[in-house]
C-alpha positions as CSV (number, residue, x, y, z in Angstrom):
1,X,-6.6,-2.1,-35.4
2,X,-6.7,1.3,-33.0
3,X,-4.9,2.5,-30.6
4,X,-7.4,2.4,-27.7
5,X,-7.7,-1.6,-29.2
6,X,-4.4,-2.4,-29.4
7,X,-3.6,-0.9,-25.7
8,X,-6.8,-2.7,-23.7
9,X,-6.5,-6.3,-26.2
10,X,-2.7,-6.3,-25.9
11,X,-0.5,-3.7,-23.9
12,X,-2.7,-3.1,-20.5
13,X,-2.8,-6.9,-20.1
14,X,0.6,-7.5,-20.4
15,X,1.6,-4.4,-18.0
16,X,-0.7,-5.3,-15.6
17,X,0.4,-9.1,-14.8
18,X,4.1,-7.3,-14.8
19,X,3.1,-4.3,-13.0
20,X,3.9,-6.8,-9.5
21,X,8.0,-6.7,-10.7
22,X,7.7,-3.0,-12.3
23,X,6.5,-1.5,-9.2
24,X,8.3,-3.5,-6.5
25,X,11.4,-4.6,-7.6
26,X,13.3,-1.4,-7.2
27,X,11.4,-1.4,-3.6
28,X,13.1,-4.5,-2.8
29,X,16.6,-3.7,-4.0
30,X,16.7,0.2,-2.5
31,X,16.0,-1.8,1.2
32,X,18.1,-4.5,0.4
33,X,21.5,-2.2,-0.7
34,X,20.7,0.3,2.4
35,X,20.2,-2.8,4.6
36,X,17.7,-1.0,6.1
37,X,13.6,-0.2,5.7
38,X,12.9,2.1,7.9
39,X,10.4,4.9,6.5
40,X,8.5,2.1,4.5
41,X,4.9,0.7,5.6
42,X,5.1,-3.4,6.4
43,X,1.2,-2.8,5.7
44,X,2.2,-2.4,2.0
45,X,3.5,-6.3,2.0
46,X,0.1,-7.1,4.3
47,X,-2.6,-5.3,2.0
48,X,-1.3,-6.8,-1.1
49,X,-1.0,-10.1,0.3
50,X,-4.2,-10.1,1.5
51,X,-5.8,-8.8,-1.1
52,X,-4.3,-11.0,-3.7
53,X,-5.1,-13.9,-1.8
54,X,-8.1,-13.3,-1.3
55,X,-8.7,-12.2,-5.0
56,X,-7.2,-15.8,-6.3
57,X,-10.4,-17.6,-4.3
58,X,-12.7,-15.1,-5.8
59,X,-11.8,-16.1,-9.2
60,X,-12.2,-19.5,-8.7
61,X,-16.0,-18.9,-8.0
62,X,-16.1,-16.3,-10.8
63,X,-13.7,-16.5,-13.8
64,X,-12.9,-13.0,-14.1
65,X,-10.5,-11.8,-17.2
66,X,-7.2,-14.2,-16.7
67,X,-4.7,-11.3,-16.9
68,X,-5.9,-10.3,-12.6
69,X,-5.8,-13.9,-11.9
70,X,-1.9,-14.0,-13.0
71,X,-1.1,-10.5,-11.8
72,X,-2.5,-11.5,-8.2
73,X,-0.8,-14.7,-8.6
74,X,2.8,-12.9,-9.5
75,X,1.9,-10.0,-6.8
76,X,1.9,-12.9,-4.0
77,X,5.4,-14.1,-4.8
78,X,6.9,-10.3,-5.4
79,X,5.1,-9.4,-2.0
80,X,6.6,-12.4,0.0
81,X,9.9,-11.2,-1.1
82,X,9.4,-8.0,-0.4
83,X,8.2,-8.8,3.2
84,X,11.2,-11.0,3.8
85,X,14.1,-8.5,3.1
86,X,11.9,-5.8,5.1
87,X,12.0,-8.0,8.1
88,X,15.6,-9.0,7.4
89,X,16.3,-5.7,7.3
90,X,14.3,-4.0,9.9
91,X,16.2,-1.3,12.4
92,X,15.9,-2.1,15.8
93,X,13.8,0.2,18.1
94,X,17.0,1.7,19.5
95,X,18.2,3.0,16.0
96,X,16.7,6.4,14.5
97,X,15.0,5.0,12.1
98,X,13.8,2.0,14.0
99,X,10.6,4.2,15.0
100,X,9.3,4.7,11.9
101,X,9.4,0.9,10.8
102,X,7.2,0.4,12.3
103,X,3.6,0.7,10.9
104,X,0.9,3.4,12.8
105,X,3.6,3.1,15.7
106,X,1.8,6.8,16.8
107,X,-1.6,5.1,16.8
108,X,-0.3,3.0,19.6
109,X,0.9,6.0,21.4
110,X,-2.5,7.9,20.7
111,X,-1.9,9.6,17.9
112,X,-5.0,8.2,16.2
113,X,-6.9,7.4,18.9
114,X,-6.6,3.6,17.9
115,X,-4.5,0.6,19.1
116,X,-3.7,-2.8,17.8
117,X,-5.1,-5.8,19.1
118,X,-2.2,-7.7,20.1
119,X,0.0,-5.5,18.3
120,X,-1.1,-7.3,15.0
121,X,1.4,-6.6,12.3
122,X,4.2,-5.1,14.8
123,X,5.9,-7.9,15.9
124,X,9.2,-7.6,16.1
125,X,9.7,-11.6,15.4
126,X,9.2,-12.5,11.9
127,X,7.6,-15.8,12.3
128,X,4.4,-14.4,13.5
129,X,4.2,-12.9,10.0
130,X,4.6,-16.0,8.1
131,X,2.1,-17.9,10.5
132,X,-0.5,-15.5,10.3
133,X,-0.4,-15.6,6.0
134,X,-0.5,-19.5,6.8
135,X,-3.2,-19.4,8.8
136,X,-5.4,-16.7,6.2
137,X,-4.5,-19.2,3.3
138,X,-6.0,-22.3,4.7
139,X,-8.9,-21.0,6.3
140,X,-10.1,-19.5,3.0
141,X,-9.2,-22.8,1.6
142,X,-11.9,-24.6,4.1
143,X,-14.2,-21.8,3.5
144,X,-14.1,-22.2,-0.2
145,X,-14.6,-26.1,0.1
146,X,-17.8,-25.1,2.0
147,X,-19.4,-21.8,0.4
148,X,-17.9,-21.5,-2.8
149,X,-21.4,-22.9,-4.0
150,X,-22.9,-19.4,-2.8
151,X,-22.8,-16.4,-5.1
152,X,-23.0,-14.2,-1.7
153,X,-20.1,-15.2,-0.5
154,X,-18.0,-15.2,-3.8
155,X,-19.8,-11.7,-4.3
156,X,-18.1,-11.0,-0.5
157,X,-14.6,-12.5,-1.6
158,X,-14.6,-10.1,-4.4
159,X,-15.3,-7.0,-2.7
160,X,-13.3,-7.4,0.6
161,X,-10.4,-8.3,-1.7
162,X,-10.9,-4.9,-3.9
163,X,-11.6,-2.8,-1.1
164,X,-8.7,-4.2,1.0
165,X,-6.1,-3.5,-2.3
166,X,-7.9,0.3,-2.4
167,X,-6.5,0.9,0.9
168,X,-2.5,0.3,0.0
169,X,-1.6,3.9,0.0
170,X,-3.0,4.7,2.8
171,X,-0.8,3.6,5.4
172,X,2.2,4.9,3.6
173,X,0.6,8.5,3.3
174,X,0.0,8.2,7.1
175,X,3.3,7.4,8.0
176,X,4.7,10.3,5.6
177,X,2.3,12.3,7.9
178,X,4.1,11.7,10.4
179,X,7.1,12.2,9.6
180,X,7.0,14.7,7.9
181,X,9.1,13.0,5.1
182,X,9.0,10.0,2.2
183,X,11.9,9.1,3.4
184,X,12.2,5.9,2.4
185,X,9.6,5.4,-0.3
186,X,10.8,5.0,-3.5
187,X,9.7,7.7,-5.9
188,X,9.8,4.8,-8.6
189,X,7.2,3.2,-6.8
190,X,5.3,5.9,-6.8
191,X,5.5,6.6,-10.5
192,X,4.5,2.9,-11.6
193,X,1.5,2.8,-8.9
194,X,0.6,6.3,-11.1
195,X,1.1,4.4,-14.7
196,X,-0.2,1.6,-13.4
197,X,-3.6,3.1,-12.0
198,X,-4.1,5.0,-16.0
199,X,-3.7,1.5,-17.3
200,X,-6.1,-0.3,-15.0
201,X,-8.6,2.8,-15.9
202,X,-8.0,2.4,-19.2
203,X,-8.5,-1.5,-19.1
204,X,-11.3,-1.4,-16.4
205,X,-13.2,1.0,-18.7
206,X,-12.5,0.1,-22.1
207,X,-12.3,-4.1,-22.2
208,X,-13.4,-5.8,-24.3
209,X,-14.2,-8.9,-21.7
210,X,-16.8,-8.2,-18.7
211,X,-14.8,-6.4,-15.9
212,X,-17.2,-6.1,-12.8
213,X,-17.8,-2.7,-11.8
214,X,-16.2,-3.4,-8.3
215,X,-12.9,-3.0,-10.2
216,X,-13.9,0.3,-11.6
217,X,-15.3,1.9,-8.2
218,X,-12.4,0.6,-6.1
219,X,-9.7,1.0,-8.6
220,X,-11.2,4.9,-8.7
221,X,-10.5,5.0,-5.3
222,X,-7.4,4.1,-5.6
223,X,-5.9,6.4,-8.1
224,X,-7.2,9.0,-5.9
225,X,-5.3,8.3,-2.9
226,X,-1.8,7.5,-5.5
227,X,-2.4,11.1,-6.7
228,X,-2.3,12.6,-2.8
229,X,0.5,10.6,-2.3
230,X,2.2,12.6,-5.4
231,X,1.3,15.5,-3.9
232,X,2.7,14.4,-0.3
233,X,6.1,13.7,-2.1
234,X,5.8,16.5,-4.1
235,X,5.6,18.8,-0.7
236,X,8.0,16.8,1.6
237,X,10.4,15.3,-1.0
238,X,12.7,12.3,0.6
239,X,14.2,13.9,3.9
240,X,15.7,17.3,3.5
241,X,12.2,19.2,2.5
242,X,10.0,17.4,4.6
243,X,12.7,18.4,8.0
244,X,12.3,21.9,6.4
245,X,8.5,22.3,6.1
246,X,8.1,20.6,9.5
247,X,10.9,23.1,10.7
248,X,9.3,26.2,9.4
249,X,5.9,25.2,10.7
250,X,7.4,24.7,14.1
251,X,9.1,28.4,13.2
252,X,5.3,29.9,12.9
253,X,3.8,28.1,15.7
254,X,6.9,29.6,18.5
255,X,6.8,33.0,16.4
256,X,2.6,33.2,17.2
257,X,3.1,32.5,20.7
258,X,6.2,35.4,20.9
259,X,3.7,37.5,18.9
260,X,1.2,36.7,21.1
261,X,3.1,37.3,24.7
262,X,4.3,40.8,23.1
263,X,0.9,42.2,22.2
264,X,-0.3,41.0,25.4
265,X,2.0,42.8,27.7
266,X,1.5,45.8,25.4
267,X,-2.1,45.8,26.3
C-alpha cells in the first residue's frame, strides 16, 4: 500500500472527524484558566455551528463520505462548549478587554460601514444564543420534512453550509485588524486549522470515494484566508508586537505631519 493510499484511506479520515478536539480544545482551556475571552471572535462558535448544522441535513439528502458527517457531528458538541465557557467568561464592557469581545463591535461604530440588525450575535445575555441555535435546528428540521425530496434545495444545503464554514477566519482576521494584536487567539489553533486545511486538500483531492467539488472550491478558499491569518500573527504576534507596529505606525503618521508643518513654513 502507498503513502498517498495509506494517508487519504486511513490517516486524513481519522484526523479529520478529530480535527473538532485537536483544534479547539486548547481554545477552550486557554479561556477557561484566564477566565476570560476577550480578543476571540464569538463568530467562530456561530460559523461552525451553523455550518455543521446545516452540513448534517445536507447529508441526509446526499450521503456524502461518512468521515464529514461525524466530524460535523463532533464539531457541534466541541462548538457548544466552546460557546458556553466564552459567554461564561465574557469581560464586561467596562473591562479593557471587554471591547474586543465582542464581535465587529467597530462595524457598529462605523468602522465598516455596516450594523447588525438587532445586534445579532452581540447580546450580552446568553440565552438569546442558545434560542437562536434552537430556533435554526428546528426550522431546518420542518424544511427537510418538506423539500428534502428536491435535489435544489439539498444542492442549496450543501453550498450555504460550505460557503458559511469558508468564512471562519474571517472575523478573527478582522478583529486582529483591529486591534492591532492576536491577542487572544491561540497560536495552536492556528497551527491545526493549517494541518488541518493540507489534510482536507489532500483528502478532497485524492479520495478514493466521490467528494463534491463544492468541498474542493470552498475548502481552497479557506486555506487561503488560514494562511493570511499566519501572516497576521506572524506580523502582530500576541500583544507586545502588534502595540509596537501600531505604535510605530502612529510614530510615521505624527512624524509626516511635523515634516510636513516644517517644510511648509520653510516655504
Amino acid at each position: 500500500m502507498g503513502f498517498a493510499r495509506l494517508l487519504t484511506v486511513y490517516i486524513a479520515p481519522v484526523f479529520i472527524i478529530v480535527s473538532p478536539l485537536t483544534s479547539y480544545s486548547d481554545q477552550i482551556w486557554a479561556i477557561h484558566k484566564t477566565r476570560s475571552s476577550a480578543g476571540f471572535s464569538l463568530d467562530i462558535p456561530l460559523i461552525m455551528l451553523v455550518a455543521s448544522i446545516l452540513r448534517c441535513y445536507w447529508w441526509l439528502g446526499d450521503h456524502f463520505d461518512r468521515s464529514l458527517l461525524f466530524q460535523a457531528v463532533l464539531m457541534i458538541a466541541v462548538q457548544l462548549v466552546l460557546l458556553k465557557v466564552a459567554l461564561d467568561n465574557r469581560p464586561s464592557p467596562s473591562h479593557k478587554g471587554g471591547r474586543d469581545s465582542l464581535p465587529f463591535v467597530g462595524a457598529r461604530e462605523g468602522e465598516w460601514g455596516v450594523e447588525r440588525p438587532y445586534n445579532f450575535w452581540q447580546w450580552r445575555a446568553a440565552k438569546p444564543y442558545w434560542e437562536f441555535l434552537f430556533y435554526l435546528t428546528l426550522t431546518l428540521f420542518v424544511a427537510h420534512l418538506l423539500l428534502s425530496h428536491l435535489p435544489l434545495y439539498i444542492a442549496i444545503l450543501g453550498y450555504l453550509a460550505l460557503l458559511t464554514e469558508a468564512t471562519l477566519a474571517l472575523p478573527q482576521i478582522l478583529a486582529n485588524h483591529r486591534a492591532r494584536s492576536c491577542a487572544g487567539f491561540r497560536l495552536s489553533l492556528l497551527g491545526s486549522w493549517l494541518l488541518g486545511d493540507c489534510l482536507k486538500m489532500t483528502f478532497f483531492f485524492l479520495a478514493e470515494s466521490e467528494i463534491p467539488w463544492a468541498f474542493k472550491v470552498c475548502g481552497l478558499f479557506q486555506f487561503a484566508c488560514d494562511i493570511f491569518l499566519g501572516l497576521q500573527y506572524a506580523r502582530f504576534g500576541d500583544g507586545t508586537r502588534g502595540a509596537r507596529v501600531a505604535g510605530e505606525e502612529r510614530w510615521g503618521v505624527v512624524n509626516g505631519v511635523a515634516g510636513g508643518e516644517k517644510m511648509a513654513r520653510l516655504a
